[in-house]
N, C-alpha and C positions, 0 to 999 in steps of 0.2 A: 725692358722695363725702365731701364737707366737712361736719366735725359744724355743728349749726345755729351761726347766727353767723359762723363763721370763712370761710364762704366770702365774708362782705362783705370780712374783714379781707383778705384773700389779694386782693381783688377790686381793694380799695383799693392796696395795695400794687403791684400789677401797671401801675394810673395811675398810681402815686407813681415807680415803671420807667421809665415810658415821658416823663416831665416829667424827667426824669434825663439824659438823653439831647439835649443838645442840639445835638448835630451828628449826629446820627442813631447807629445801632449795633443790638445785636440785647438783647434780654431771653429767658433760659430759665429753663425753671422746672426742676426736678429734686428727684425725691424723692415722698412719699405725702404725701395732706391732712394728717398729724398730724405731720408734720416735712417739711417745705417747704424748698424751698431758694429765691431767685430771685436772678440773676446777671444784671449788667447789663452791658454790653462797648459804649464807645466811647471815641471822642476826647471828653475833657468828662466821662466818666459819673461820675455821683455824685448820691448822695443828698439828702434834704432836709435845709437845714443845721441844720432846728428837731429831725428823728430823736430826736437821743441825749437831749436834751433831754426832750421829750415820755417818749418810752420810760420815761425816770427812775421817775417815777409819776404819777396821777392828777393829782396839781395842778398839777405842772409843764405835761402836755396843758390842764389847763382852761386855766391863763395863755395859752397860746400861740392862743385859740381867737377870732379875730378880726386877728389878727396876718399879713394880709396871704397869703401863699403855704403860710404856716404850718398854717394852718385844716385842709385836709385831712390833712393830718398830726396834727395834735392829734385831730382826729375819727377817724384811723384807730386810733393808738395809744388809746384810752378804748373804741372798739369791743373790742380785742385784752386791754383789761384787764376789761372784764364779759363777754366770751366766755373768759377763762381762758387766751388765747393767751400763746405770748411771744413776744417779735421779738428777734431780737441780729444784729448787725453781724458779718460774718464777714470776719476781718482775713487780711490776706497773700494778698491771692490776686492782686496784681502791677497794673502801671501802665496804666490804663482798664477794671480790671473791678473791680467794684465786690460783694460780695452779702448779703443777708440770708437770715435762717435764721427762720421760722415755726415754730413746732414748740407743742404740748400737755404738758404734763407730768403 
């Protein structure tokens, strides 16, 4: 259902979920391949702290790409920027849920 490409990014993103979680909690996804949602809920959850960084652009990912825990992250964000994706951080949604937004434009 994922156009080509983006199901790595979504694939990646769903590991980068589940490394977010470090005292365990749930990951759901919500929404269609072309506008994703994925919502992380625990004690602890959160994101990679390289995300906002990488997402920036291109070169910000290449820097981070050797950088320790970083790396999938840089490699997910430069998939998500030659498959056309975008990722953004979806704010306010309260204390241990965390989510991002996938989506095509």
């Amino acid at each position: 259902a994922f156009a080509p490409g983006t199901g790595r990014v979504a694939l990646n993103l769903v590991l980068m979920a589940a490394e977010g979680l470090p005292r365990g909690g749930t990951i759901a996804l919500y929404g269609e391949p072309s506008d994703l949602f994925i919502r992380i809920e625990g004690l602890g959850a959160t994101w990679p702290e390289a995300l906002h960084d990488c997402l920036r652009d291109r070169t910000s990912a290449l820097a981070a790409i050797g950088n320790g825990r970083a790396t999938q992250t840089a490699l997910t964000a430069l998939l998500a920027f030659r498959h056309g994706s975008r990722i953004s951080p979806v704010l306010g949604v309260g204390s241990g849920v965390q989510a991002l937004r996938m989506y095509s434009p």
